[in-house]
N, C-alpha and C positions, 0 to 999 in steps of 0.2 A: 504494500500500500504506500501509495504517495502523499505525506500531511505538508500541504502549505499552508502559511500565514498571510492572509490579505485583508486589505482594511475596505473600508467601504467603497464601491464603484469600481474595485480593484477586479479584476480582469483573470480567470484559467481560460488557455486556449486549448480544445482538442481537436487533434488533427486540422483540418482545413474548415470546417464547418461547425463545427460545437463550441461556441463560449457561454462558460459559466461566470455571474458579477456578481459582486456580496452586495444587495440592497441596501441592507440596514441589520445591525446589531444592536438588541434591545435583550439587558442580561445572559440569560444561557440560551437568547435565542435570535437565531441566525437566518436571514430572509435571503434567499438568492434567486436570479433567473437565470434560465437556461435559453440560448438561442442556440436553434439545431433545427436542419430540415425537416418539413411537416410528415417524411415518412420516417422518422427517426423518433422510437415510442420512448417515452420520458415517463416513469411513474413510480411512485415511491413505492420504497420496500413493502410496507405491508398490503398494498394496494397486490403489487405483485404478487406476493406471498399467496393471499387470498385468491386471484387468480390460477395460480398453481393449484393450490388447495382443490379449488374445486373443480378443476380440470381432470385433476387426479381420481377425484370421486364420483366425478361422470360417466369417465373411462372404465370405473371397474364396476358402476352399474350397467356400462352398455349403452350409454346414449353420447358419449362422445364428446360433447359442447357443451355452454353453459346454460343456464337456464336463464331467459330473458331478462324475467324479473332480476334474477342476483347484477345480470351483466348492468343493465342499469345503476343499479344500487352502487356496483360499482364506480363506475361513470360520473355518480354522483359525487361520491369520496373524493373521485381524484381531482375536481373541479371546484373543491373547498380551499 
């Protein structure tokens, strides 16, 4: 793992098309944005997690995908 130190508006670049910039620090909490092409999926871990999750639990009932509703639900989380 890579740990840098950046102060606010400060700048990580990835590769040619991914920058991440530290918004704003307010105590143990850290606001950043990501610019990255629109086919390039951005979503936090437990958003993901969750996704996995129940991917995983679809597959071994046999229907493969997620069920609308949760996909939603999630969609929701990640646009909080």
């Amino acid at each position: 793992m890579l740990v840098l130190s950046r102060k606010v508006n400060e700048r990580i670049k990835i590769n040619d098309d991914i920058e991440i910039v530290v918004v704003s620090v307010a105590g143990d909490v850290v606001r950043i944005g990501i610019e990255a092409p629109k086919d390039v999926k951005i979503l936090r871990s437990e958003v993901y997690e969750e996704i996995s999750r129940q991917n995983r639990a679809a597959a071994e009932q046999g229907k493969g995908i997620l069920n609308l509703k949760a996909l939603n639900e999630l969609r929701t989380k990640m646009n909080e």
